[in-house]
N, C-alpha and C positions, 0 to 999 in steps of 0.2 A: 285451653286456647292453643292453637298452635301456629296460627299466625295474624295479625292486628296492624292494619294499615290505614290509613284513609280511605282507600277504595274497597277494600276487601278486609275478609275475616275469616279463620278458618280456623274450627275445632270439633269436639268429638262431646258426645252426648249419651248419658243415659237416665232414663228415669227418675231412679232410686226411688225414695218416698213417692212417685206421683206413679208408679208403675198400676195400672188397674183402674186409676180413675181417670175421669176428663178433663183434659186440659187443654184451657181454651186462651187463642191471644192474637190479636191482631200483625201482623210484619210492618216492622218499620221500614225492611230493604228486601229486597229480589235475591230467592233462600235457592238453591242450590245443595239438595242431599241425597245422600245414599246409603242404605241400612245395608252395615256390616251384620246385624247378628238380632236372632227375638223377630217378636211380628206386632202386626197391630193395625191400626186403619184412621187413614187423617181424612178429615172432610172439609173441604173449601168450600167458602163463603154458602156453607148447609147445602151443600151439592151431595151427589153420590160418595158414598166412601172409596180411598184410595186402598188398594191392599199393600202391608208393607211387609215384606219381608227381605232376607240376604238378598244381594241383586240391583233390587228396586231403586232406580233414579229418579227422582220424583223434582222439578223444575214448579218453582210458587214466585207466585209477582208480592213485588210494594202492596201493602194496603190489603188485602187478601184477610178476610178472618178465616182461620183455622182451628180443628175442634179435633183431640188424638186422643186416640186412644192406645196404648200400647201394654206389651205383656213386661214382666220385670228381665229380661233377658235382654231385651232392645239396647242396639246400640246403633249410633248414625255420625257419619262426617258428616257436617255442614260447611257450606260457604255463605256469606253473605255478601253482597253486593249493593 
């Protein structure tokens, strides 16, 4: 975690044990992220896959199911809101 407010949240993410398989979860709050490092593909509410790699800013609403897949390298800032 690198920062925990009332309004906002912001920390860094990786895998570990869940690198390779699927991992699926609803948003409690409006996600805000960007992959530092690793690849992978998220898919919202069983939509198209997103591609994720270094770079990628990817903006997800409240409520939103989400389904990831990523490699064990992946790394990502998040915000929450």
């Amino acid at each position: 975690m690198v920062r925990d407010e009332d309004s906002v949240m912001v920390g860094l993410w990786k895998p570990g044990g869940a690198a390779g398989r699927k991992i699926e979860y609803s948003l409690e709050a409006d996600e805000t992220l960007v992959v530092l490092k690793g690849g992978g593909e998220v898919r919202v509410d069983e939509g198209e896959p997103i591609e994720l790699r270094p770079g990628v800013v990817v903006s997800l609403p409240r409520g939103c199911h989400l389904s990831w897949l990523v490699d064990d390298e992946f790394r990502e800032l998040w915000i929450y809101a």
